[in-house]
C-alpha positions in Angstrom: 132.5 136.6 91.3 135.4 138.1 92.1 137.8 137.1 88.8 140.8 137.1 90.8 140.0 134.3 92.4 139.8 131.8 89.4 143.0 132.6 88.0 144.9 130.0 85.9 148.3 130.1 86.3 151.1 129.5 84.4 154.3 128.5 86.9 157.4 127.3 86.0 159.9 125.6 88.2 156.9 124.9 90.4 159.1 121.4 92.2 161.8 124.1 93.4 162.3 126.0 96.7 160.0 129.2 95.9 157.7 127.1 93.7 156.8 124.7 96.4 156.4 127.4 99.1 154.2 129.5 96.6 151.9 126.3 96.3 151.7 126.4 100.1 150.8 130.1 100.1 148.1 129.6 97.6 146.6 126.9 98.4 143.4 128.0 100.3 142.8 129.9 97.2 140.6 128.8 93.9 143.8 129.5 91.5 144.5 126.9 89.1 148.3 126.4 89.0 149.8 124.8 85.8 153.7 123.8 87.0 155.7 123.3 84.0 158.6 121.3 84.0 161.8 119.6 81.8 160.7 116.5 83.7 157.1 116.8 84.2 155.2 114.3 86.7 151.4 113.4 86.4 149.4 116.4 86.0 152.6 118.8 84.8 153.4 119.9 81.9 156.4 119.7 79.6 158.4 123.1 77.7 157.4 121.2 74.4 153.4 120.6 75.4 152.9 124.1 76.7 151.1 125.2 73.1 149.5 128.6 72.5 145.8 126.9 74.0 147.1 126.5 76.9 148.5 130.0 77.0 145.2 131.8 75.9 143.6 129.9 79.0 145.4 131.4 81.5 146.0 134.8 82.6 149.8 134.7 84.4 153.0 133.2 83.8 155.5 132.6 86.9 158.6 132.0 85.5 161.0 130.5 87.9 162.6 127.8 86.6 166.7 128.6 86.1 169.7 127.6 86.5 170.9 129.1 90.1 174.2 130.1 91.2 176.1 127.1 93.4 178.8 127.2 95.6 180.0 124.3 94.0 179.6 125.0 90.3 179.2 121.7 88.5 177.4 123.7 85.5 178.8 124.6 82.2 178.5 128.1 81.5 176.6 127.4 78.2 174.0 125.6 80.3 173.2 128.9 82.4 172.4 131.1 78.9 170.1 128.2 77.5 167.9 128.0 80.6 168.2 131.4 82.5 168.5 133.1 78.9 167.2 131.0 75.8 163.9 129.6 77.7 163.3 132.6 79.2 163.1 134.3 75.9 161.2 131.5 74.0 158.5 131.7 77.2 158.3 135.4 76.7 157.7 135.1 72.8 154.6 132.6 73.4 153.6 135.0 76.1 153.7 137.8 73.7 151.8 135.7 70.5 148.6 134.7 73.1 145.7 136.0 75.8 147.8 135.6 78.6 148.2 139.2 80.8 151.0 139.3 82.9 154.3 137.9 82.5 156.4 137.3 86.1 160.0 137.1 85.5 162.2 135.9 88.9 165.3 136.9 87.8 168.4 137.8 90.6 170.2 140.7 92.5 173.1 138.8 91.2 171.8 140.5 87.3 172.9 144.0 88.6 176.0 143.7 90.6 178.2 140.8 92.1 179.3 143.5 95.1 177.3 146.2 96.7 178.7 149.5 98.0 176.1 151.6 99.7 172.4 150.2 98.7 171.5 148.4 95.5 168.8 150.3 93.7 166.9 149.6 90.6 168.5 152.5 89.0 172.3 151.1 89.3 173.3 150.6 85.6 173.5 146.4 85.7 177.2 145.5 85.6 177.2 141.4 86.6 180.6 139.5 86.5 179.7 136.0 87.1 178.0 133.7 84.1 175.2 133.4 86.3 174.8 137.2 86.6 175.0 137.7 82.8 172.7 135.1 82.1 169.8 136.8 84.0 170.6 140.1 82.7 170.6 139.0 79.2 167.4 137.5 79.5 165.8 140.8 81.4 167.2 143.3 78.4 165.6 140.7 76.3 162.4 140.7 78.0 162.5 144.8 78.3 163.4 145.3 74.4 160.3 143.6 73.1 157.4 145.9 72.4 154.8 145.5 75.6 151.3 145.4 73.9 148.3 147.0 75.8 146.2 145.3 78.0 149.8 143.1 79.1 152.3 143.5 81.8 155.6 142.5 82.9 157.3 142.4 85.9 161.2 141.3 86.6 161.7 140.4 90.2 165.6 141.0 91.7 165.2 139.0 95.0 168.6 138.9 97.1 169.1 135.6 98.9 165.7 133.6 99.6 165.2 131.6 103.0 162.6 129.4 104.6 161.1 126.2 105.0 163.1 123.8 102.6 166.1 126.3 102.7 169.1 124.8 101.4 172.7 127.2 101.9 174.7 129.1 104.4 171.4 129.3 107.2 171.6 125.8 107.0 175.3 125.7 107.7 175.2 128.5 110.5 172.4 126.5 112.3 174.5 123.7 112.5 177.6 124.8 114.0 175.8 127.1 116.5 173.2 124.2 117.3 176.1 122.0 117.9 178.0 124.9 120.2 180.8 125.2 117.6 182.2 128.8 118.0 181.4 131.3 114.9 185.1 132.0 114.5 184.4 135.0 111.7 183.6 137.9 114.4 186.8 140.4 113.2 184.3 141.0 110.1 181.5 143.0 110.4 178.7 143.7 107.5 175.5 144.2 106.6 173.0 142.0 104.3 170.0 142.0 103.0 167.4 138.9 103.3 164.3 138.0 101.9 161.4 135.5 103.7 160.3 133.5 101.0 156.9 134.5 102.7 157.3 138.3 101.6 158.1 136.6 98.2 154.8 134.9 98.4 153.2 138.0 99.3 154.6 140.3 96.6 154.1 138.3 93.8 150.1 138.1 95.0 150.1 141.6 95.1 151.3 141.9 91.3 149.3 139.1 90.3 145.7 141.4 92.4 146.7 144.6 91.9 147.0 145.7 87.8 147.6 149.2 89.5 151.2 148.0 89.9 153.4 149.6 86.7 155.5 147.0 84.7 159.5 146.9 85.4 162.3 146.4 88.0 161.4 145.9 91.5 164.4 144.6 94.0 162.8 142.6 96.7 164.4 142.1 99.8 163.0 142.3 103.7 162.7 146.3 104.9 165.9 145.4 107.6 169.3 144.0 106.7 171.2 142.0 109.5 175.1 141.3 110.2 176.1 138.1 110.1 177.0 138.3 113.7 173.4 139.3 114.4 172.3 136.5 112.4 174.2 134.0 114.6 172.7 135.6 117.9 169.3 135.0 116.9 170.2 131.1 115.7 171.7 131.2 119.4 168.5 132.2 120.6 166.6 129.8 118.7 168.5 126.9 119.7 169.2 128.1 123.1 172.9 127.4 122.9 175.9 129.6 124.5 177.1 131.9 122.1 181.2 132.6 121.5 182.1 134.5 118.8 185.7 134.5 117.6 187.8 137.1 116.3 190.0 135.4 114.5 192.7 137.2 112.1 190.9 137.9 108.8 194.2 136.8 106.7 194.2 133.2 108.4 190.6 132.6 107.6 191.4 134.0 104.0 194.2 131.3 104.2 191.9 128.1 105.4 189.2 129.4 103.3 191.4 128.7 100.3 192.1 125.7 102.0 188.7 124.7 101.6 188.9 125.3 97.8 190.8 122.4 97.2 189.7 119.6 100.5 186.2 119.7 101.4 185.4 121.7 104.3 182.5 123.7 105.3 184.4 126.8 104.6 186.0 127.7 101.5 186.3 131.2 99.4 182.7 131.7 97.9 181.1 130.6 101.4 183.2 133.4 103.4 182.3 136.0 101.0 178.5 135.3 100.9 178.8 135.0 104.8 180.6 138.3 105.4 180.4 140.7 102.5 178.3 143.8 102.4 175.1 143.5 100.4 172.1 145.7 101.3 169.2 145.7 98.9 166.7 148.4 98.9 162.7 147.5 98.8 161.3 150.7 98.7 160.1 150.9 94.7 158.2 147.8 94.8 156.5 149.0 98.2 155.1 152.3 96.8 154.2 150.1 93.9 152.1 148.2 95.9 151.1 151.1 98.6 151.6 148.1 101.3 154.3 147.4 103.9 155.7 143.6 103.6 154.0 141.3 106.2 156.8 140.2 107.6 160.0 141.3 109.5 163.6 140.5 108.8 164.0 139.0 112.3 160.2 137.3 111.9 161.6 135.5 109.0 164.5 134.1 110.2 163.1 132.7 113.0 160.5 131.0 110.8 162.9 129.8 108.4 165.2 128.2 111.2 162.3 126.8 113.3 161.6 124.8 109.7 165.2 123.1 110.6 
C-alpha cells in the first residue's frame, strides 16, 4: 500500500481559517490528522499532552497555530514572541528529539518585508518592522540554525494574504460595499497585489507532504497573477451583478478620513487603506520548480470561489 496514504499528521492550529479548509481538502483521504490545540476539544490534543510517543507515531508536523497580525491590535507584543516564536521553537525541538520526518512551518510574507518594491523573492535579506514580522522571522532563523538531521526535512511557508471560504478581512469588506452599490471611492490609487487561494495552499502543502523530492527551505506562496484593487472590485461587481462606480477621490482627503477612522470606528482607517492600496507582488516561482507542477488554480478562479462562499 501506497504509505502516503496513511500518514499521521501532526497539525496545529487545526480550528483556524487554513486549518479547517485543510481538513476539507483532506478529507477523502486515509490521513490521520492530530489537531493540537491551547484549548483542545474531544479528540484534540493539548501543547502539554503532545509527548515524544505521539511524535514518533507520526510522520508530519503542520504548524499553524500563531498569533496573526490584526487590524485592530488588541495583542501585547510579548504575546506575539511566545506563540509565533517560543512555541514554534519548543515544537521544533520535540520535532528534532523524535521519528517524525517533516516539519511544515506556516510562517508570513510579513517575516521578510512590511513594503514591497518590485517582487518579493526568497532571496531579499528579511528586514520586518512590525512585532508580528519579527516574531515570525525570529522563529524561522531559529528553525534554520538548528542542525537538520538526515532522513528529516523542513519547510517554511511565506504565504501573502490567504482567502476563501471562512475568509474574514478586507474581501469581506469590499464585498459588502459593492454588494450594497456603495461606490469604491479609492480609484486615484492604482497597485498591484499578490493573493493566495487557500485552495493553492491546500495544494502545496500536499505536494511537500508527497513529494520528498522537494529540498528543505523558503518557498513564498502566492497565486501565479497579482490583481489591482480596482480589478478586484470589478470582478466582486461581476459576481454580485451590481453597477460598478469607481471614485477618484483626492488621495490626501482619504489619508485625512482614514485617520479619521483611527480614532471613531469606521470601515476605513490607516492600516485598512494601506493593505487595500499598497503594492505587494509576491513571486511563486521557487516553490513551483520545487514541485515541477503549475498551481491548480487561477488568481481570478480563486476570487470568485472565495466570494461565492459569502
Amino acid at each position: 500500500m501506497n504509505r502516503t496514504k496513511m500518514l499521521n499528521i501532526i497539525i496545529t492550529g487545526g480550528s483556524g481559517f487554513v486549518g479547517g479548509n485543510l481538513f476539507k481538502y483532506f478529507k477523502n483521504q486515509k490521513r490521520i490528522f492530530l489537531n493540537i490545540s491551547r484549548t483542545p476539544k474531544k479528540g484534540e490534543l493539548s501543547y502539554e499532552n503532545l509527548k515524544m510517543e505521539v511524535w514518533n507515531q507520526s510522520n508530519i508536523c503542520i504548524h499553524l497555530a500563531g498569533n496573526n497580525h490584526q487590524i485592530k491590535n488588541k495583542i501585547k507584543d510579548q504575546e506575539y514572541f511566545e506563540v509565533n516564536t517560543e512555541l514554534t521553537k519548543r515544537l521544533f525541538n520535540q520535532f528534532l528529539q523524535s521519528a517524525c520526518e517533516t516539519f511544515i512551518y506556516m510562517s508570513s510574507v510579513k517575516a521578510a518585508a512590511d513594503t514591497v518594491n518590485g517582487v518579493l523573492t526568497e532571496e531579499i535579506v528579511p528586514n520586518p518592522k512590525t512585532v508580528y514580522g519579527l516574531s515570525k522571522l525570529k522563529a524561522e532563523q531559529y528553525l534554520l540554525s538548528q542542525p537538520l538531521p538526515e532522513g528529516k526535512r523542513l519547510y517554511i511557508l511565506r504565504p501573502c494574504m490567504v482567502h476563501g471560504p471562512g475568509n474574514k478581512g478586507n474581501l469581506n469588506l469590499l464585498y459588502s460595499f459593492v454588494s450594497k452599490g456603495i461606490p469604491y471611492p479609492f480609484g486615484a490609487y492604482q497597485n498591484q497585489r499578490s493573493f493566495l487561494s487557500v485552495e493553492n495552499l491546500c495544494f502545496v502543502i500536499k505536494e511537500i507532504i508527497e513529494n520528498k523530492n522537494i529540498p528543505s527551505g523558503i518557498y513564498n506562496v502566492a497565486d501565479n497573477q497579482p490583481l489591482s484593487t480596482i480589478n478586484l472590485v470589478r470582478i466582486i461587481g461581476e459576481i454580485t451583478s451590481k453597477p460598478l462606480r469607481i471614485l477618484k477621490i483626492p488621495k490626501y482627503i482619504i489619508i485625512l478620513i482614514a485617520k479619521l477612522g483611527n480614532v471613531i470606528p469606521m470601515p476605513i482607517n490607516t492600516d485598512r487603506l494601506v493593505k487595500l492600496t499598497e503594492n505587494y507582488v509576491v513571486s511563486n516561482e521557487k516553490i513551483k520548480r520545487a514541485m515541477k507542477k503549475e498551481l491548480p488554480i487561477s488568481t481570478k478562479q480563486g476570487i470568485i470561489y472565495t466570494l461565492q462562499s459569502f
